[in-house]
Structure formats: C-alpha cells, structure tokens
ZAZAPA-279378 format. One record per residue (C-alpha): residue number from 1; x, y, z; residue in three letters. Coordinates in nm, 4 decimals, decimal comma. Layout:
residues N
+-------+----------+----------+----------+-------+
: nutor :        x :        y :        z : tilum :
+-------+----------+----------+----------+-------+
:   NUM :        X :        Y :        Z :   ALA :
...
+-------+----------+----------+----------+-------+
END
This chain:
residues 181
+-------+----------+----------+----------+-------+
: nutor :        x :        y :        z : tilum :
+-------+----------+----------+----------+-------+
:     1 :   1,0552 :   1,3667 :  -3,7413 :   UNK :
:     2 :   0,8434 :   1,4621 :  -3,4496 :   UNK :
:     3 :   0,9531 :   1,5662 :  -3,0898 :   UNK :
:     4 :   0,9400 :   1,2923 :  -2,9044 :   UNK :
:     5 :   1,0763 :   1,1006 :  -3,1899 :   UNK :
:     6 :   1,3375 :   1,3040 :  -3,1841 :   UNK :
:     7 :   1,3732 :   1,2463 :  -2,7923 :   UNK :
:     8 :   1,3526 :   0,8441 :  -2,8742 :   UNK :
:     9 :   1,6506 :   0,8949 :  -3,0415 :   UNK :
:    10 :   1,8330 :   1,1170 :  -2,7956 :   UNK :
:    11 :   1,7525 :   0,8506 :  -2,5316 :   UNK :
:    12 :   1,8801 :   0,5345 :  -2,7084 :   UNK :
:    13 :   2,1380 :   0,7295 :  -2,8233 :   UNK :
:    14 :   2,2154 :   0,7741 :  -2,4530 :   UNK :
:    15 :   2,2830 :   1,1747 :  -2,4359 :   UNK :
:    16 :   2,2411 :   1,3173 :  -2,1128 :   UNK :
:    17 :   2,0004 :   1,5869 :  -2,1335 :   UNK :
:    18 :   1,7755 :   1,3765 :  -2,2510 :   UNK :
:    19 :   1,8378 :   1,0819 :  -1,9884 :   UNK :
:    20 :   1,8477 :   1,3398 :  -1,7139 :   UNK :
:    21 :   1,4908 :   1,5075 :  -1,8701 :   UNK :
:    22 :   1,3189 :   1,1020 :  -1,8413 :   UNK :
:    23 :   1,4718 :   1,0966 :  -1,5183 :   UNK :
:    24 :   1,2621 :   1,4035 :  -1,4115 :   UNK :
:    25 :   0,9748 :   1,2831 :  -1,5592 :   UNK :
:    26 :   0,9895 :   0,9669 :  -1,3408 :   UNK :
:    27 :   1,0688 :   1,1399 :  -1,0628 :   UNK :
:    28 :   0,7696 :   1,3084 :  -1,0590 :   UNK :
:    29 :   0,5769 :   0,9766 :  -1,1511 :   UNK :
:    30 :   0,7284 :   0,8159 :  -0,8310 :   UNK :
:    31 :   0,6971 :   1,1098 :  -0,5939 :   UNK :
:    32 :   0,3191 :   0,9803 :  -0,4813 :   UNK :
:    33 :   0,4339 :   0,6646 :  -0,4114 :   UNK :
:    34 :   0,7789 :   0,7327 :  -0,2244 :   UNK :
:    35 :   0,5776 :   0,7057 :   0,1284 :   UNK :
:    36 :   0,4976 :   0,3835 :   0,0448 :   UNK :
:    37 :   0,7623 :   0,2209 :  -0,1057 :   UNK :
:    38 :   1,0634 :   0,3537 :   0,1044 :   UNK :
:    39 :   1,4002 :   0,2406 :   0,0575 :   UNK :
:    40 :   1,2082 :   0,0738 :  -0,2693 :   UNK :
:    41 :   1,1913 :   0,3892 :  -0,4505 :   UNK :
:    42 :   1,5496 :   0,4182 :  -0,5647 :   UNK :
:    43 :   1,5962 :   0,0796 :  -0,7226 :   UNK :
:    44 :   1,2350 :   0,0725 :  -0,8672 :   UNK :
:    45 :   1,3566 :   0,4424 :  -1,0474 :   UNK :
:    46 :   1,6694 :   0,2825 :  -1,2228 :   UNK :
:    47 :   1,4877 :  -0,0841 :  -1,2947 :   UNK :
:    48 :   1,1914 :   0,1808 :  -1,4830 :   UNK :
:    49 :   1,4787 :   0,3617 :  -1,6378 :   UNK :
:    50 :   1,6079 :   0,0359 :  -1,7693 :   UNK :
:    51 :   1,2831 :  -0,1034 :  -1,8248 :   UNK :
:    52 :   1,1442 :   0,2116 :  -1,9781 :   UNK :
:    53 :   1,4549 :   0,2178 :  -2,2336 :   UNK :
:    54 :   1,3766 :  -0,1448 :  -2,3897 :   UNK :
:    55 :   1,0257 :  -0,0896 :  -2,3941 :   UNK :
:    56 :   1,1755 :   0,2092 :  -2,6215 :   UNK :
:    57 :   1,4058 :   0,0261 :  -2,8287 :   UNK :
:    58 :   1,1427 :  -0,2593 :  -2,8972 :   UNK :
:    59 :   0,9356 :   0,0286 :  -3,0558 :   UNK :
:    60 :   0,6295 :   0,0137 :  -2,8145 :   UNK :
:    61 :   0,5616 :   0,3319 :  -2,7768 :   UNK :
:    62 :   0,2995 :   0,4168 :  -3,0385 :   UNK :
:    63 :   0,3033 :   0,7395 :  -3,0053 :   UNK :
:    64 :  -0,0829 :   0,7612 :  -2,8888 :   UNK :
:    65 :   0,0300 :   1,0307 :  -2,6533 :   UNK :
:    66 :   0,2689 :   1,2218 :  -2,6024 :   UNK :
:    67 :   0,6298 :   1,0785 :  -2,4745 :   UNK :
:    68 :   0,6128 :   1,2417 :  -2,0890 :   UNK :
:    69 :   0,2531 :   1,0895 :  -2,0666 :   UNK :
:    70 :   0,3798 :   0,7416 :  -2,1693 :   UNK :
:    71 :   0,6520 :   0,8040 :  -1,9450 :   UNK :
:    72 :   0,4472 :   0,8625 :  -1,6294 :   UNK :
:    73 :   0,1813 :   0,5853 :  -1,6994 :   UNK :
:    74 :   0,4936 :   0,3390 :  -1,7409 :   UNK :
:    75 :   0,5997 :   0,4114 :  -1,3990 :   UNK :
:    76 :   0,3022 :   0,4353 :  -1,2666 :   UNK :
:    77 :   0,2534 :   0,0706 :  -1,4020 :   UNK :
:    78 :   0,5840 :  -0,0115 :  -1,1921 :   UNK :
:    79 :   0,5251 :   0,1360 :  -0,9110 :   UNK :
:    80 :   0,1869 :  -0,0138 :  -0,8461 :   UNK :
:    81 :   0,3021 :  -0,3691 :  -0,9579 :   UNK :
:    82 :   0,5629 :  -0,3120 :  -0,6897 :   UNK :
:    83 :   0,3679 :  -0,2410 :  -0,4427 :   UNK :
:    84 :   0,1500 :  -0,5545 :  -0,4887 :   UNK :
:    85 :   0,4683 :  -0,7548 :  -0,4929 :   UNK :
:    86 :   0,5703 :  -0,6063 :  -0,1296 :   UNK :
:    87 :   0,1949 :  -0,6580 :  -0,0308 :   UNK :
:    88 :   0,2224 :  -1,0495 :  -0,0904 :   UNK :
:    89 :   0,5839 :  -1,0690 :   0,0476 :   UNK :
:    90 :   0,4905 :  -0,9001 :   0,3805 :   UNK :
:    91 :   0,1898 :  -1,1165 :   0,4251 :   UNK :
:    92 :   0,4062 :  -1,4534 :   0,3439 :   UNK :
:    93 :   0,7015 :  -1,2989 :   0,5674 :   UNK :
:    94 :   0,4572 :  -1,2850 :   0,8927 :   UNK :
:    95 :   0,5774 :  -1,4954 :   1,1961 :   UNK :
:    96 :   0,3280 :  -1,8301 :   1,2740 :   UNK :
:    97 :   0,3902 :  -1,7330 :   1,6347 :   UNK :
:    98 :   0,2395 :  -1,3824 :   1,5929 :   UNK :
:    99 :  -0,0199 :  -1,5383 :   1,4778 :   UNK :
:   100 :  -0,0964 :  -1,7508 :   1,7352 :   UNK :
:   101 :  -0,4449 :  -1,7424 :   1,9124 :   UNK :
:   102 :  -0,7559 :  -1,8879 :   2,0368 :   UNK :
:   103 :  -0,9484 :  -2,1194 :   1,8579 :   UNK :
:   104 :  -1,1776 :  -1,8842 :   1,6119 :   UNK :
:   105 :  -1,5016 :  -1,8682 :   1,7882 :   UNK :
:   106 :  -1,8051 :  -2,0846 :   1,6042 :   UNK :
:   107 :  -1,9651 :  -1,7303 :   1,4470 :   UNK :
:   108 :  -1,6201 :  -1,6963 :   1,3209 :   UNK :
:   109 :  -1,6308 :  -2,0066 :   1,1770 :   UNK :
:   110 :  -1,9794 :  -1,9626 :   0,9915 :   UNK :
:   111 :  -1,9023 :  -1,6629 :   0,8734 :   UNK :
:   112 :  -1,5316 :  -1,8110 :   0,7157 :   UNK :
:   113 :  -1,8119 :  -2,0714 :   0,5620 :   UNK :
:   114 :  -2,0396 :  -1,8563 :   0,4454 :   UNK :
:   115 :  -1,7647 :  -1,6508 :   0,3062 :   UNK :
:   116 :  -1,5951 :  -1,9743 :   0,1103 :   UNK :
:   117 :  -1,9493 :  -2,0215 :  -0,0153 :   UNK :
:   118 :  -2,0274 :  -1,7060 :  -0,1623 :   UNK :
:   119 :  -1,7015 :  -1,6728 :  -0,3505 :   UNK :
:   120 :  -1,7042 :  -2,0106 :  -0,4697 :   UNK :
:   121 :  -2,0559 :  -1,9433 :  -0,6267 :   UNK :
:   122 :  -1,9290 :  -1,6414 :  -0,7601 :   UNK :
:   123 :  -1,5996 :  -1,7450 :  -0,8999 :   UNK :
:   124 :  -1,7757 :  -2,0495 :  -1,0614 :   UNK :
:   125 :  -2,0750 :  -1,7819 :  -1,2033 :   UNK :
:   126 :  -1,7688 :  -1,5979 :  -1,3715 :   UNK :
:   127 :  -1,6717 :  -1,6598 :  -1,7167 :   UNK :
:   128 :  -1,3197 :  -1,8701 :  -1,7711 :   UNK :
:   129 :  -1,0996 :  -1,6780 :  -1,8625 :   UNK :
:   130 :  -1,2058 :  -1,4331 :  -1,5484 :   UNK :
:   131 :  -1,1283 :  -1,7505 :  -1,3583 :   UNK :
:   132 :  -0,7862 :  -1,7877 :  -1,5421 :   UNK :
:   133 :  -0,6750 :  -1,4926 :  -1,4689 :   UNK :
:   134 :  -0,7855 :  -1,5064 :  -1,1161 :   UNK :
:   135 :  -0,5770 :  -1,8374 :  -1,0627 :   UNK :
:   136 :  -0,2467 :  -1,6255 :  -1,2606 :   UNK :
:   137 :  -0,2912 :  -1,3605 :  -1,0122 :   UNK :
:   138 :  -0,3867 :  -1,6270 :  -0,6854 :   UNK :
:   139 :  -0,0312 :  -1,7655 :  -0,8241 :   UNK :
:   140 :   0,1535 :  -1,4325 :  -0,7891 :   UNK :
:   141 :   0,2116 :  -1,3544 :  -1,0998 :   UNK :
:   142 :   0,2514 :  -1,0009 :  -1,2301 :   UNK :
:   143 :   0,0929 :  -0,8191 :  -1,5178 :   UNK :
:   144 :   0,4093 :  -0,8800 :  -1,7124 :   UNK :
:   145 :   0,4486 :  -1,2703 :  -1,6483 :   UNK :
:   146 :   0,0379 :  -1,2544 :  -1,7077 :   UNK :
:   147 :   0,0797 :  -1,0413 :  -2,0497 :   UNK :
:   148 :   0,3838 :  -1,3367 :  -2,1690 :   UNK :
:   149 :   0,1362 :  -1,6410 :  -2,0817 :   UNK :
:   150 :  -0,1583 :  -1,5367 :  -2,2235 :   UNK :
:   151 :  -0,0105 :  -1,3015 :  -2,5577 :   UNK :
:   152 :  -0,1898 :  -1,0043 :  -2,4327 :   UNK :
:   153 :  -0,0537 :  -0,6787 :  -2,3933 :   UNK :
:   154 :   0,0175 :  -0,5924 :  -1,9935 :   UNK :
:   155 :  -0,2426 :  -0,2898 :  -2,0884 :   UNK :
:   156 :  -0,5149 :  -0,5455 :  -2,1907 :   UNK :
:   157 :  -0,4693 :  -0,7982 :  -1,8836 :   UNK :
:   158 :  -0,5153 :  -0,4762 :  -1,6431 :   UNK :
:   159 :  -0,8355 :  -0,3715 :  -1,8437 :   UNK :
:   160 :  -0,9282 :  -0,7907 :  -1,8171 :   UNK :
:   161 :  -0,8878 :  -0,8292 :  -1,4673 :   UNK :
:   162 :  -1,0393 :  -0,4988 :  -1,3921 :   UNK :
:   163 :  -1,3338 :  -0,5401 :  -1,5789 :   UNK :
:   164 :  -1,3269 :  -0,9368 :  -1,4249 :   UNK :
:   165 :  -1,3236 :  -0,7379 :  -1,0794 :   UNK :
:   166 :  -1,6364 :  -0,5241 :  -1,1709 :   UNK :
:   167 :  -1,8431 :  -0,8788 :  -1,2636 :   UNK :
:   168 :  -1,7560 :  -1,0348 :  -0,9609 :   UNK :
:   169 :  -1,8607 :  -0,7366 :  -0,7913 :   UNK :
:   170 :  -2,1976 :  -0,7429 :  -0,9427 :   UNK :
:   171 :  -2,1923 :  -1,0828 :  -0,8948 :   UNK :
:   172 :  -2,1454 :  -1,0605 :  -0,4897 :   UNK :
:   173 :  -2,4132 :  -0,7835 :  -0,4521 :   UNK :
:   174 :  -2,6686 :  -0,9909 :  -0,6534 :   UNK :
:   175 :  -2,6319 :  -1,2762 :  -0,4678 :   UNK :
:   176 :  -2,6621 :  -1,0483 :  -0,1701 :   UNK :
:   177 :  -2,9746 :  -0,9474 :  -0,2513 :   UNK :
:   178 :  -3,1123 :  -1,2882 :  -0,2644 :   UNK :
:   179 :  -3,1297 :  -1,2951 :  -0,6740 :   UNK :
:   180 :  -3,0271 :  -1,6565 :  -0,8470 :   UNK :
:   181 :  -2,7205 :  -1,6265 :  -1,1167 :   UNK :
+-------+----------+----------+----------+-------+
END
C-alpha cells in the first residue's frame, strides 16, 4: 500500500492526525487567497474539507501526484470558483441608483456598438461547443454544474474554456488587424 494510500485510509477512516495534517495542507492552499475572500475563507476551508473527503471516497484521486499536490490544486479549484461566484454576486448586488448618470455620450455609444459588433463576429467565428460553454458560463454556472451537464471532468471544462479563451483571443486581435475570419 503506498503513502498516501495509506493516508486515504486514515482520512475516511476519520483519525485526527491525519484530518488535522489535510487541514494544514489547505491552509496553506487558502493562505493566498484569504485577502480576498475575507470572512469567506473559513466556510470555503470546511465546504473543501467536506468536498475534498467525497471526492476521496468516490476514488478520484488517481494518484497522478502525490496526495498534498492534489490537495492544494483541489482548493485552489475552490477558492478560485469562489471568487468568481462573489465577483457575479457583487456586480448583481449593485444599487440602480448608484448607477445613475447622464445619458452615455454618442462616442460612448459607438464604441458600445462597435464593441457588440466585434464580439458578435467573434463569438459566431468560434466553434460550438466554445459557444456552449460560453452561454453555461454567461448563465452562471460553475465548473462543477458545467462538468455534470456536459459529462466532462471539471479538469477538462477548465482546459475547454481556457483554450476557448485563447481562440477568441486570436480571434479579436485578427480582426483587429483588419484580417477576414
């Protein structure tokens, strides 16, 4: 049995070292983001915990690397899906009133159009399922709710939609430079 078998077993077995050694490892997978996520942190550590322990249990952890590397990539995973949950909420929680202004002026207004125009030729230049997973993540999903509609692993939507970023950045500076698609 190897080591972090052995610590597999520990941890679904629920003994303490082992629980309080994860717990470390998290910790110190978190700390970069504590700034950022506040009062956040301290829930988000227990729901990885949690989360961390059924991923366990279901046997997904292939043992590619080793278990503390797994460990800090999973919350890592969390943490940044987190903060792209509190990212939407705060813009959908801002006040109409604040928002409240003049009329945009009419270069403000061109430039809104010739925005809309340029991504609209670029999201129709991309290929479907870049589009798809556009509208998932234009819906609010998460990786997770992506990963269960499509039958992908949460790993291979984040490679998809990353690689679907890098086309549609090609995409924009080609069409910037004046060349057809």
């Amino acid at each position: 049995m190897t080591a972090d078998a052995e610590w597999i077993a520990l941890l679904l077995a629920g003994d303490a070292a082992a629980i309080a050694q994860v717990r470390t490892w998290v910790g110190a997978a978190l700390a970069r983001y504590r700034n950022r996520l506040g009062a956040e942190v301290e829930d988000l550590e227990q729901e990885v915990l949690l989360d961390l322990m059924e991923a366990l249990a279901a046997g997904r952890f292939r043992q590619q690397s080793r278990l503390e590397t797994y460990v800090h990539a999973f919350a890592r995973y969390k943490c940044v899906d987190r903060l792209r949950v509190l990212g939407r909420r705060d813009m959908v929680e801002i006040d109409e009133e604040a928002l409240a202004f003049d009329a945009p002026s009419a270069l403000d207004e061109l430039a809104q159009r010739e925005t809309a125009a340029l991504a609209a030729r670029i999201a129709a230049a991309l290929p479907a399922p870049c589009r798809e997973l556009w509208e998932m993540i234009a819906d609010g999903m998460s990786y997770r709710q992506m990963s269960g509609a499509t039958g992908l692993s949460e790993g291979a939507i984040r490679v998809r939609v990353h690689r679907c970023r890098q086309r549609a950045i090609e995409l924009r500076l080609r069409l910037l430079a004046g060349e057809d698609l």
